[in-house]
C-alpha positions in Angstrom: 35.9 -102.0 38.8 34.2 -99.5 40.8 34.1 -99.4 44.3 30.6 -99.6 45.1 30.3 -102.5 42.9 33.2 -105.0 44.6 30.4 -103.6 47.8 27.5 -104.8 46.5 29.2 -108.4 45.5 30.8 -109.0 48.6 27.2 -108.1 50.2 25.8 -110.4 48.0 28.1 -113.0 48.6 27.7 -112.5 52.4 24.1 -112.7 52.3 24.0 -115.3 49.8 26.3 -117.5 52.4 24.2 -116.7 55.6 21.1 -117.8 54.0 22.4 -120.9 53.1 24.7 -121.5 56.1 22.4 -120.2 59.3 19.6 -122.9 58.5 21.9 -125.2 57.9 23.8 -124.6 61.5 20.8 -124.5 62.9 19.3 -127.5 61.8 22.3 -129.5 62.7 22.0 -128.1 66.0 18.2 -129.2 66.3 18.8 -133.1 65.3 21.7 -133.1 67.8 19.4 -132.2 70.8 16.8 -134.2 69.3 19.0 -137.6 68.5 17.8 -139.5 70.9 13.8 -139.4 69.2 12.3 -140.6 66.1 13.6 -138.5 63.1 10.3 -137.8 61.6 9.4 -136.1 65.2 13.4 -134.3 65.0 12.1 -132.6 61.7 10.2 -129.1 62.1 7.1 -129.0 60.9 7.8 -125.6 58.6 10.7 -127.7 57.0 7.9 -129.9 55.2 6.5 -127.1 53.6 9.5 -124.8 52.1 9.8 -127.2 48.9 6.4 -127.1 47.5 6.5 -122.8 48.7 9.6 -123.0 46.7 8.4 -124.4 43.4 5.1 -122.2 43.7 7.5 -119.1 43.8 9.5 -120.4 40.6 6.0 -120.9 39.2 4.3 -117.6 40.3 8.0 -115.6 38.7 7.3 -118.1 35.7 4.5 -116.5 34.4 4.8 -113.7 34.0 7.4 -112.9 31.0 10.7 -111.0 31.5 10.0 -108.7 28.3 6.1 -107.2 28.6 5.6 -107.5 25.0 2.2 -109.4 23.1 4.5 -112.8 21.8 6.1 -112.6 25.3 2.3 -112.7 27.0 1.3 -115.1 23.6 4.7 -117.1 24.2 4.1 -117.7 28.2 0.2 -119.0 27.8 0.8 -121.2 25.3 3.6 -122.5 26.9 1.8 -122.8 30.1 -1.2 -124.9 28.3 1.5 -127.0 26.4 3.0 -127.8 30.1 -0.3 -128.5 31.2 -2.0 -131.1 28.7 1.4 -133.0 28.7 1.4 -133.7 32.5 -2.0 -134.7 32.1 -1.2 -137.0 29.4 2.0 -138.6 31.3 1.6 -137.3 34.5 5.6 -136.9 34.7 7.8 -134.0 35.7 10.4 -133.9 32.9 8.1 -133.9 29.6 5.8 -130.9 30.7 9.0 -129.0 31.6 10.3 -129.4 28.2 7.2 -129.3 25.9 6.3 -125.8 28.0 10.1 -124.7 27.4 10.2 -126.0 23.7 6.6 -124.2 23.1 8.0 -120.8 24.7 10.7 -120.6 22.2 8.8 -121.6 19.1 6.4 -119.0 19.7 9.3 -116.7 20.6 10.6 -117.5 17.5 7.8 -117.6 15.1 7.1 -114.2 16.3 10.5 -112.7 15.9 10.3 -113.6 12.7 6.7 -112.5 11.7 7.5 -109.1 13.2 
């Protein structure tokens, strides 16, 4: 391999570690000083909002398709409804994940071979 690109791993591999390690330190650190309170008052207030920022961010990258092509657009909007009306119907997590990802590939399909 190239030199540039055994680079660009290990700074990837850096980077990916000190994202994951630093708040992880650092929150150690923080319940340690604050042991002594209630742990609902030890926990930052930010920390309560990451998870829902996160799943918005897989959402907002979600929707729009990898490959800018009509089925891809078609593909992603019908999924999307399909994800939608099934959480309606059971109000679950699991079922609208796999009707949307079932629909997606149909359509991808079915338009593969139409085309």
């Amino acid at each position: 391999m190239d030199s540039k690109l055994w680079i660009a791993l290990l700074a990837t591999t850096i980077g990916t570690l000190l994202i994951r390690a630093l708040p992880l330190l650092w929150m150690q650190r923080h319940l340690v000083r604050k042991q002594g309170s209630n742990s609902l008052d030890a926990m930052p207030t930010w920390l309560t909002v990451l998870g829902p920022l996160m799943i918005a961010a897989m959402f907002g990258v979600s929707l729009v398709p990898s490959a800018v092509s009509t089925a891809a657009w078609w593909a992603t909007g019908i999924g999307v409804l399909s994800t939608y009306l099934v959480w309606k119907r059971t109000n679950s997590l699991g079922w609208p994940v796999f009707a949307g990802v079932a629909v997606y590939g149909g359509v991808i399909l079915l338009a593969n071979t139409v085309l």
